[in-house]
C-alpha positions as CSV (number, residue, x, y, z in Angstrom):
1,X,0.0,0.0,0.0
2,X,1.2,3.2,-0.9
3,X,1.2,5.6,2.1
4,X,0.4,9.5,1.5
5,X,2.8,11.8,1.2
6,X,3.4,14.5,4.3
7,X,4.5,17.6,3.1
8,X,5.9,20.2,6.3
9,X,4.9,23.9,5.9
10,X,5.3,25.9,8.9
11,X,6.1,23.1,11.4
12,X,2.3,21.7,10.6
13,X,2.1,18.4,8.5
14,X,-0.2,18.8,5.6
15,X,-1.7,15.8,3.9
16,X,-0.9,16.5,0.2
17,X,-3.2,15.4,-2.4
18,X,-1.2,12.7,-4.1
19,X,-1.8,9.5,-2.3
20,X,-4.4,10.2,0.3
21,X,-7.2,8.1,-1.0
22,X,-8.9,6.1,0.9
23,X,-7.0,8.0,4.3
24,X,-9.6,9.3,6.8
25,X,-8.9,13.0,8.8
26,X,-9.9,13.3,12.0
27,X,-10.9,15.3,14.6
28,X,-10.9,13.3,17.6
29,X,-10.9,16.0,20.7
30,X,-11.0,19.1,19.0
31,X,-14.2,19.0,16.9
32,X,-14.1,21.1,13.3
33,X,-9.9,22.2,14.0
34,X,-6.8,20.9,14.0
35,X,-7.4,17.9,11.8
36,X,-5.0,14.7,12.0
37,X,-4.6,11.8,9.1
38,X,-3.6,9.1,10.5
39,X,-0.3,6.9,8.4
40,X,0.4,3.3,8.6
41,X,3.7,2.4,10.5
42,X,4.4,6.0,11.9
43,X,7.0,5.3,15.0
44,X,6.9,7.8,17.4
45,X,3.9,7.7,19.1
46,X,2.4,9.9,22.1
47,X,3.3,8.3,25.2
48,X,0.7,7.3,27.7
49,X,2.6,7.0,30.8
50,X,4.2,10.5,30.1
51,X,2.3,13.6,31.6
52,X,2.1,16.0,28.8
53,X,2.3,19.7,30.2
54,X,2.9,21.6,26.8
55,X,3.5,25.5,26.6
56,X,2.7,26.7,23.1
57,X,3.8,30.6,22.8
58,X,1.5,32.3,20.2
59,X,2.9,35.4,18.3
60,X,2.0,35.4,14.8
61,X,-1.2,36.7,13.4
62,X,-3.2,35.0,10.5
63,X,-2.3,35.8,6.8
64,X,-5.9,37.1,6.6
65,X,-7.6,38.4,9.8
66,X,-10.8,36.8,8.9
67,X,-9.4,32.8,9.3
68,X,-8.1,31.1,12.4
69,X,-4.8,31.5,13.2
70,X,-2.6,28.6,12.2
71,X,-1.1,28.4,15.5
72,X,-4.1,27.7,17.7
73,X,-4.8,25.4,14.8
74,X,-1.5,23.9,16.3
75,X,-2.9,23.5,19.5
76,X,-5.9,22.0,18.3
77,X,-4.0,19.5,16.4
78,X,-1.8,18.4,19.0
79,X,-4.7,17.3,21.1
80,X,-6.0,15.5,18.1
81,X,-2.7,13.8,17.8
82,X,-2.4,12.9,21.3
83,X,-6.5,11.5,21.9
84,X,-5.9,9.2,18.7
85,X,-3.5,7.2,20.9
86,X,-5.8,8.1,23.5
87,X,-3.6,10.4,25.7
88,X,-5.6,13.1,27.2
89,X,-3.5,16.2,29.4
90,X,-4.6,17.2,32.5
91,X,-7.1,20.2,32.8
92,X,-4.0,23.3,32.5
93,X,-1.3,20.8,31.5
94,X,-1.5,22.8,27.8
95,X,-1.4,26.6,28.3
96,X,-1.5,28.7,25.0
97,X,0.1,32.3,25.6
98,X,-0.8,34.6,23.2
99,X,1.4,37.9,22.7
100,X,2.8,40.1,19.3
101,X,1.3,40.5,16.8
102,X,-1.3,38.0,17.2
103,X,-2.5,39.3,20.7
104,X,-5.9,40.6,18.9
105,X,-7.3,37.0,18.5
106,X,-8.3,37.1,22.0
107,X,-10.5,40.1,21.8
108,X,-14.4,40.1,21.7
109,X,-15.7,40.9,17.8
110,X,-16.3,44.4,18.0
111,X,-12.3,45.5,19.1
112,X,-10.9,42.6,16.6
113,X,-13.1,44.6,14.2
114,X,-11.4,47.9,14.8
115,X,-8.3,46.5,14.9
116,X,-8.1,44.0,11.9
117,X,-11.3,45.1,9.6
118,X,-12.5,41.8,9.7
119,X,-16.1,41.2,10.7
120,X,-15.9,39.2,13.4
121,X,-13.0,37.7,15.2
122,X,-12.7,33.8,13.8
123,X,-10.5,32.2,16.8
124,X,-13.4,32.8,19.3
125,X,-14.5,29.1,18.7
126,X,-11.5,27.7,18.5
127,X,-10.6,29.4,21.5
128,X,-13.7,28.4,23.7
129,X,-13.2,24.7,21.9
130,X,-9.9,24.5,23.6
131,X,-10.9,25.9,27.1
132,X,-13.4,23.2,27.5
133,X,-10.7,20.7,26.4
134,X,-9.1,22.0,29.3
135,X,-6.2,23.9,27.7
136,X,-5.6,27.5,29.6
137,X,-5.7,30.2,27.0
138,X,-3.3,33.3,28.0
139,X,-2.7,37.0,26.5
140,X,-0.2,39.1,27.7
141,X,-0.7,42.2,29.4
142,X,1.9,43.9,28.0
143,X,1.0,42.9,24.8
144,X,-2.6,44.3,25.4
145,X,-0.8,47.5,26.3
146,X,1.4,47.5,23.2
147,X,-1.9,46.8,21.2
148,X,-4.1,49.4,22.5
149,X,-6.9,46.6,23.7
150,X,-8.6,47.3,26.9
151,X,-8.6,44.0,29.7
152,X,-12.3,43.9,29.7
153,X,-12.8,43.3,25.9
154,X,-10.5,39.8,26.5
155,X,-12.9,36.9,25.6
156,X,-14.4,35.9,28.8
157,X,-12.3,32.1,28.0
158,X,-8.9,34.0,28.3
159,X,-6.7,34.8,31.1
160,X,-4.5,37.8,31.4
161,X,-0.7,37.1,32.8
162,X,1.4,39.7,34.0
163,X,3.4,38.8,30.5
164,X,4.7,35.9,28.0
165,X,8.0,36.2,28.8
166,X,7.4,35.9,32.5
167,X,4.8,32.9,31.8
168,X,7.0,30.7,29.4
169,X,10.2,31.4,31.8
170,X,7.9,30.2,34.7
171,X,6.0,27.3,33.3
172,X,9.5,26.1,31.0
173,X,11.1,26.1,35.2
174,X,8.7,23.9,36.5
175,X,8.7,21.4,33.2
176,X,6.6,22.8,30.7
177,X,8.4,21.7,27.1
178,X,7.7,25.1,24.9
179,X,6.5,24.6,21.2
180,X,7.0,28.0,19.3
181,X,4.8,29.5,16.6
């Protein structure tokens, strides 16, 4: 059997079209994102006995402000990965800290507006999907400074740290493996 090709763009495997028949994507934890395909005789597997406590920092914003951004995407995709071997993190073992340029995706629709033109802010979902996986979604503050967005327009499913740098040095200290956008 042939198996279908992976092609890496960004540091996201992307099921190219060549070869893919008959290969079923999945989304087995993170309904509608983040969507796995799974290939005969992959090694590495996730790890049940392991405890996954992931840090993903989140700085770049989406080529278009009116589709999700690729990295939550990430995030989504990495839970997919790890419930098809059925490995499940901890309620806040995966904490997403958003910051830079991407820092408006945590905003309510009518601030991502102003600040992007876009309609209505796309990640919201995606966002609220993840929260109730358990995964903590962060912004920094100083990031919310830098952007001109007020704390109370954060989407009620995001947390506010003092900043990302302070976050990943913390959580990366006390065992946290960092993934970077």
């Amino acid at each position: 059997m042939r198996l279908p090709t992976i092609a890496v763009a960004g540091c996201l495997a992307v099921m190219s079209s060549a070869g893919s028949a008959g290969v079923t994507a999945q989304q087995p934890v993170i309904a509608g994102y983040g969507t796995i395909t799974p290939v005969e005789g992959a090694v590495e597997r996730p790890d049940r006995s392991l405890r996954y406590r992931v840090l993903f920092s989140v700085t770049k914003a989406a080529s278009s402000p009116d589709k999700v951004n690729p990295s939550l995407e990430k995030v989504a995709r990495f839970l997919n990965l790890l419930g098809a071997d059925g490995v499940r993190p901890a309620q806040g073992d995966v904490v997403v800290i958003v910051h830079g340029p991407a820092t408006p995706i945590i905003s309510e629709d009518g601030v991502y507006a102003t600040k992007t033109g876009a309609a209505k802010n796309p990640n919201l979902a995606l966002i609220g999907a993840l929260k109730r996986a358990g995964v903590s979604v962060r912004v920094c503050s100083q990031a919310l400074v830098g952007n001109g967005i007020a704390p109370a327009t954060v989407d009620n499913a995001v947390e506010v740290d003092v900043s990302a740098l302070t976050t990943m040095a913390t959580l990366q200290i006390r065992g946290w493996a960092l993934i970077p956008d």
